[in-house]
C-alpha positions, 0 to 999 in steps of 0.5 A: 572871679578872683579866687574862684574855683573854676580853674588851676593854674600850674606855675612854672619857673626857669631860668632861661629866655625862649619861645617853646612851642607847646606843640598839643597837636591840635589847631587850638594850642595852650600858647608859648611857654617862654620861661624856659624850653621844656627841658628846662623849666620846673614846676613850681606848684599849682593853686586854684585860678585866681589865688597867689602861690606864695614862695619863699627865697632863702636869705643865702648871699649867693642868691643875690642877682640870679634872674629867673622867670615864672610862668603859669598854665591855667587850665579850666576845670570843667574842660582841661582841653581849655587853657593858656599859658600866662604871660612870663614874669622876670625876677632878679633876686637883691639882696 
């Protein structure tokens, strides 16, 4: 349910392209952050499951044509060994 309070989702954004493995050390894993190795990825902000994390870019020209990438880890709240990383999401600011 759209909006629902059944989970947060921890959005993520990084500038380079991988497949880290989020190694929990159990046979059920939250999946692959891909935005970005661990080192290199910055947490962005979280919201309840369903609901949009609003963000706002700064009109600077120097922006213009930087990619980047956001990801998110949704995790339930009644249980936090629950969860999986989205799918990642590539941008390129324009001008």
């Amino acid at each position: 349910t759209q909006g629902s309070a059944s989970g947060l989702a921890i959005y993520a954004v990084g500038v380079l392209d991988g497949a880290a493995t989020f190694n929990c050390g159990a046979s059920d894993c939250y999946g692959y952050l891909t935005a970005g190795s661990r080192d290199t990825v910055l947490v962005i902000g979280a919201n309840l499951i369903g609901l949009p994390l609003p963000a706002l870019i700064p009109g600077n020209p120097a922006l213009a044509g930087f990619t980047f990438s956001v990801q998110a880890l949704g995790v339930l709240f009644s249980n936090t060994t629950i969860g999986n990383f989205t799918n990642r999401y590539r941008a390129t600011i324009h001008d």
